[in-house]
TILUMMI-846830 format. One record per residue (C-alpha): residue in one letter; x, y, z. Coordinates in pm, whole numbers, m for minus. Layout:
BEGIN
- rest;c1;c2;c3
- A;X;Y;Z;
...
END
This chain:
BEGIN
- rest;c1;c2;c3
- X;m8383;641;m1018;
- X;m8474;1004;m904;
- X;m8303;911;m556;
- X;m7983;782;m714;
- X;m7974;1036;m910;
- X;m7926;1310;m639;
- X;m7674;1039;m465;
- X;m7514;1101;m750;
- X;m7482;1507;m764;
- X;m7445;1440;m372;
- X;m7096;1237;m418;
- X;m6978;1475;m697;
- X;m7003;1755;m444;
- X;m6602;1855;m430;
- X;m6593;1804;m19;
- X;m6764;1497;m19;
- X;m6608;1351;m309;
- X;m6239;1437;m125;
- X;m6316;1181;163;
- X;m6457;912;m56;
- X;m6791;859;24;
- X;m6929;649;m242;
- X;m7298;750;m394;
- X;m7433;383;m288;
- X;m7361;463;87;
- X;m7559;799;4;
- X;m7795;637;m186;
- X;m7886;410;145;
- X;m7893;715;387;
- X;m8130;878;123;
- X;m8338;578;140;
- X;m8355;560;478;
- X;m8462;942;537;
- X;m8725;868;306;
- X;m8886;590;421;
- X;m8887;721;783;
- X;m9073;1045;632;
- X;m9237;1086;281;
- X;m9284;674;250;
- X;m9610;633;374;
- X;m9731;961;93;
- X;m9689;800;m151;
- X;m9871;575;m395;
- X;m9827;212;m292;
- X;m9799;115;m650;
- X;m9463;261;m615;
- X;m9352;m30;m385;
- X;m9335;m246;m689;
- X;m9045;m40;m818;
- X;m8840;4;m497;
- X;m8892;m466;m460;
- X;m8730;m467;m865;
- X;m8455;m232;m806;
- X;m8353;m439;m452;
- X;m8397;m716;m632;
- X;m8361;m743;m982;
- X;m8134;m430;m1045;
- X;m7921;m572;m788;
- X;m7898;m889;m987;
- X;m7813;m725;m1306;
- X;m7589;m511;m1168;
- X;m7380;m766;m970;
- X;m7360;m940;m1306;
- X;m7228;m653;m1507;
- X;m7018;m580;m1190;
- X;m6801;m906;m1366;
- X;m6658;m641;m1579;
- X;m6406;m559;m1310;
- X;m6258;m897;m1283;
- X;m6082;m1135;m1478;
- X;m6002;m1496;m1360;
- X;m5663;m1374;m1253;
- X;m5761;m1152;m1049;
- X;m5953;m1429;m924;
- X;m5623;m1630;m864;
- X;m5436;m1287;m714;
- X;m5696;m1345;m446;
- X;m5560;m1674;m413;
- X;m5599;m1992;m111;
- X;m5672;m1713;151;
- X;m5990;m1561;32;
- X;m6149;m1955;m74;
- X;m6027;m2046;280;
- X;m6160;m1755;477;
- X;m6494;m1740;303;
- X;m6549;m2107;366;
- X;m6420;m2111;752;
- X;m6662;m1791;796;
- X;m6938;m1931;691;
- X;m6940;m2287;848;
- X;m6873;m2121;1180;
- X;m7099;m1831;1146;
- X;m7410;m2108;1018;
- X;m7287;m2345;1335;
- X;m7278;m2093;1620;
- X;m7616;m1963;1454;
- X;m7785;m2284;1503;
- X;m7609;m2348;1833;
- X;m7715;m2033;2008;
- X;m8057;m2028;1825;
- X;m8254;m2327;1961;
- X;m8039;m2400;2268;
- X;m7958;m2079;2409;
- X;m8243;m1837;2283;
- X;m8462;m2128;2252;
- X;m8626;m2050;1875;
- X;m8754;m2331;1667;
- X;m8508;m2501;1400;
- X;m8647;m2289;1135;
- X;m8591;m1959;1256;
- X;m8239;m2073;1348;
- X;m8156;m2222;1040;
- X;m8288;m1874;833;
- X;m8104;m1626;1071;
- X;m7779;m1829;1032;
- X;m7803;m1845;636;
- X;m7905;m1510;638;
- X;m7560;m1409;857;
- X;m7285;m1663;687;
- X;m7391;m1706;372;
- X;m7570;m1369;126;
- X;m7856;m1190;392;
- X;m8199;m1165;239;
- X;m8094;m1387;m93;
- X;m8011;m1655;121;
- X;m8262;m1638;369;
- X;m8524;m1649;66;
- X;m8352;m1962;m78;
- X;m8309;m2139;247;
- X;m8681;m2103;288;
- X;m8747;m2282;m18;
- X;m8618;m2594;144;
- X;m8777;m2564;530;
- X;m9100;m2407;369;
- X;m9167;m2235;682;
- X;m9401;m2008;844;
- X;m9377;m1643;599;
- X;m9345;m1437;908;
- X;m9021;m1658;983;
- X;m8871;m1564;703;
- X;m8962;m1203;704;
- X;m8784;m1165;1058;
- X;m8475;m1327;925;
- X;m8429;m1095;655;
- X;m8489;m777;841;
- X;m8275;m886;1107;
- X;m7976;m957;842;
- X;m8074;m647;667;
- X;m8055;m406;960;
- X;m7695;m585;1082;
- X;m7568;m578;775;
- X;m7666;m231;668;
- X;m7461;m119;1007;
- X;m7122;m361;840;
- X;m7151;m177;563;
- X;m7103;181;752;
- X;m6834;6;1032;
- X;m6612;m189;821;
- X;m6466;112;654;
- X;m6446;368;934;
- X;m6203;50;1068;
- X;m6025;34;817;
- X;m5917;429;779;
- X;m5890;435;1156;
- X;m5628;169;1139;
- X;m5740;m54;1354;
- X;m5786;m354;1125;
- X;m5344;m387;1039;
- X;m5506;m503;717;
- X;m5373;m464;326;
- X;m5635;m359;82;
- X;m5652;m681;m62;
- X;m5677;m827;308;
- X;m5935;m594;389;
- X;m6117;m722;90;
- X;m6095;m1061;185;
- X;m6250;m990;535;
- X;m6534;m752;424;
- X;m6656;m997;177;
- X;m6606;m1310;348;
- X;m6788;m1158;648;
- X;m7024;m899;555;
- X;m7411;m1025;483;
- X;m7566;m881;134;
- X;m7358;m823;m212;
- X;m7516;m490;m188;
- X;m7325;m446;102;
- X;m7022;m550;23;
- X;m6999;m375;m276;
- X;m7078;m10;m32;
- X;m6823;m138;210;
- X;m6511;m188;m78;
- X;m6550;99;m265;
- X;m6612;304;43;
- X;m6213;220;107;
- X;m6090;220;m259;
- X;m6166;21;m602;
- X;m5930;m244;m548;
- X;m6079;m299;m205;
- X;m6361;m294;m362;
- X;m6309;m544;m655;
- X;m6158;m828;m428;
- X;m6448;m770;m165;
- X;m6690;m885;m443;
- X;m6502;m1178;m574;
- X;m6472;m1311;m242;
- X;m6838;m1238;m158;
- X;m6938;m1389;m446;
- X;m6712;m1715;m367;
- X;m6948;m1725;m40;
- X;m7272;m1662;m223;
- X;m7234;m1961;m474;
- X;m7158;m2194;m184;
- X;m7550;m2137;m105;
- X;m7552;m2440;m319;
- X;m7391;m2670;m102;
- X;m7502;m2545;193;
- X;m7895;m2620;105;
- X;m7777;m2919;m14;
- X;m7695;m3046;351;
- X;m7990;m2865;492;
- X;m8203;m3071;235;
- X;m8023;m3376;365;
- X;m8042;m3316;787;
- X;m8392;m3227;755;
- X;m8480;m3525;605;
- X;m8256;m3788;836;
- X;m8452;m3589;1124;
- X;m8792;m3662;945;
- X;m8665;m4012;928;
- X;m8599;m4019;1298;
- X;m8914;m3906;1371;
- X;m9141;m4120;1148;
- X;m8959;m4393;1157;
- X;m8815;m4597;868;
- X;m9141;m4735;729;
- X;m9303;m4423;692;
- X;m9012;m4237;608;
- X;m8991;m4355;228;
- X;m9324;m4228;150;
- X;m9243;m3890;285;
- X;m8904;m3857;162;
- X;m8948;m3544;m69;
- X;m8646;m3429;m308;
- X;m8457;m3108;m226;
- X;m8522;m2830;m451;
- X;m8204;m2648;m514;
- X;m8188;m2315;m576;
- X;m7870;m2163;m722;
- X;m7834;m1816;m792;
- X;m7845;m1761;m1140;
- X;m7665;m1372;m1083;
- X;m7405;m1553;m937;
- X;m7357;m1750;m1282;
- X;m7394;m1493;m1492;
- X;m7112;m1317;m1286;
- X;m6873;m1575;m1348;
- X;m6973;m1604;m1709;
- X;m6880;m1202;m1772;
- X;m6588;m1204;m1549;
- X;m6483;m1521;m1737;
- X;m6543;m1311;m2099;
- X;m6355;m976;m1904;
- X;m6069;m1194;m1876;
- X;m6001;m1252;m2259;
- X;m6003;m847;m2315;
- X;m6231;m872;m2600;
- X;m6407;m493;m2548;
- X;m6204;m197;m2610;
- X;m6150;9;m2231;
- X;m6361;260;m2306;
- X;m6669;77;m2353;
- X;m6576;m162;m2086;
- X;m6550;178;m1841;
- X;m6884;339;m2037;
- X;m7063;m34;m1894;
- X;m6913;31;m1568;
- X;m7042;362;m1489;
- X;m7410;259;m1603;
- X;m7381;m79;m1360;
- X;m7284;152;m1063;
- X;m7524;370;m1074;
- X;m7778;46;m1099;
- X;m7607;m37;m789;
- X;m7721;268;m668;
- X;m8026;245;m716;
- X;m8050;m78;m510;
- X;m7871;40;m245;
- X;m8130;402;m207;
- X;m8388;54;m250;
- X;m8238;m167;31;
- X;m8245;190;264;
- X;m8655;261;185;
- X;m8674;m98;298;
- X;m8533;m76;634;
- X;m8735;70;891;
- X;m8694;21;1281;
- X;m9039;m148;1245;
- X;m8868;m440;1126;
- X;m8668;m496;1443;
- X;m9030;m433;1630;
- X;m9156;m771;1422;
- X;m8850;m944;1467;
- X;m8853;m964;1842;
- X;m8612;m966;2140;
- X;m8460;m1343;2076;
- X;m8385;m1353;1728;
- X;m8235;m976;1731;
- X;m8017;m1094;2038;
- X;m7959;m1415;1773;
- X;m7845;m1152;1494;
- X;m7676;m927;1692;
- X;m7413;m1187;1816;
- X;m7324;m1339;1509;
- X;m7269;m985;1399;
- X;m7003;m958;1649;
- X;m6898;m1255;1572;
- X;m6853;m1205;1212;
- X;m6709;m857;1320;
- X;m6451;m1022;1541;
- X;m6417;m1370;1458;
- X;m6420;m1269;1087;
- X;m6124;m1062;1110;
- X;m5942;m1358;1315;
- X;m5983;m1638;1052;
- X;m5891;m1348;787;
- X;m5564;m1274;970;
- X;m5518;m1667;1045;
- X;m5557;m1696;636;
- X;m5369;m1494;530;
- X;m5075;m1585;780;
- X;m5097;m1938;597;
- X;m5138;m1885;268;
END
């Protein structure tokens, strides 16, 4: 809270405030500094508070974030950003696979948790993914700081192509591509309002479009992991060993929906609606400053040469290839 705080008097400073740097994308640099200096003073006990505010803050705050949408706005984004978010993420999970056991030559289950990780929601997805391969831990800790140093880096590129030009994108287009291809909500949310609100506002509802497809996608992970057990067992053995999937939905992602479904009937008055809005960004805030004390170049140290190289090049790819299938949407619908 202390951090966000002075994010806050930061991106209230007159020249800062005059090239739109939003206080979550200070919050994160803060972070950073901090945990490459005064981290490792201080009492570990503190940890526990940095974890909720990544975590549960986040949460919260991406459900209260509902209050900036309404169903129609939902509609204004319209057959491109459904179609974009889906194309992005079947590719993205495919090539991630692909490249993962045949080209780097990792094991399925460190494919399988990078790729979530890049196409679907970063650490959130990773985490739920896991639930269904119950691998190794240190698997899954490699995924997520892989996803969670690439993604940190979207959230700072995206925008600085965007005001350069570069992209020959709308503000509602540009929304559709940083949400449909950029890894955390935390992220996303940095990247749009680093541009402007509107930006902003469609970046989330099409993020949040890809996170709720998690659902589905562990779904068929459930299902291919269990015709390969099948394959490898053999059919007599295989019904004994035939374990149900345990699906994990997002229950932030609900809640979203819910309040974006209540926004939509314009039941608050404005002001308290605005009062609600203020209070949920600086929550975001504070898990932004959370997700920066979190990243540390030791992660990419743990994470290794192969599955960094894996990371890296669905980065580009969601870089590149994510602004293709957004033009290629857009052109269609």
């Amino acid at each position: 809270m202390l951090l966000s705080f002075i994010a806050y008097l930061i991106a209230m400073i007159p020249a800062i405030k005059s090239i739109g740097i939003s206080p979550l994308i200070i919050g994160i640099i803060i972070g950073i500094i901090y945990a490459h200096t005064l981290k490792h003073k201080t009492p570990i006990r503190w940890s526990s508070g940095v974890i909720f505010s990544a975590k549960r803050v986040l949460r919260i705050a991406i459900i209260f974030f509902g209050f900036n949408l309404s169903f129609q706005l939902i509609i204004s984004v319209g057959m491109a950003g459904l179609v974009a978010s889906i194309l992005v993420l079947a590719s993205t999970f495919i090539i991630g696979i692909v490249l993962g056991q045949r080209v780097f030559g990792l094991d399925r289950d460190s494919s399988i948790l990078i790729a979530s990780g890049s196409s679907v929601c970063g650490a959130a997805a990773v985490l739920a993914t896991e639930s269904v391969l119950k691998s190794e831990a240190y698997k899954t800790a490699m995924a997520v700081g892989t996803v969670v140093i690439f993604g940190t880096l979207a959230m700072f590129i995206y925008p600085l192509l965007m005001k350069s030009g570069i992209l020959h994108l709308s503000d509602t287009g540009y929304g559709i591509y940083a949400g449909s291809s950029i890894h955390e909500v935390a992220q996303v949310v940095a990247a749009g309002s680093a541009v402007n609100h509107h930006a902003e506002v469609v970046s989330v509802t099409v993020k949040m479009i890809r996170v709720m497809m998690i659902a589905p996608l562990l779904i068929i992970v459930g299902l291919v992991i269990a015709y390969q057990a099948k394959r490898v067992i053999g059919k007599a053995s295989a019904s004994s060993n035939n374990a149900k999937v345990k699906l994990v939905i997002p229950w932030f992602a609900v809640g979203f929906i819910v309040v974006a479904g209540f926004n939509s009937f314009n039941l608050l008055p404005q002001s308290l609606v605005s009062g609600i809005l203020h209070i949920d960004q600086f929550m975001l805030t504070m898990a932004m400053t959370a997700l920066g004390i979190e990243t540390h170049i030791s992660k990419f140290k743990q994470a290794g040469l192969k599955p960094a190289l894996l990371s890296l090049i669905l980065f580009i790819w969601l870089i590149f290839g994510g602004l293709l299938i957004t033009h290629l949407s857009l052109m269609v619908f």
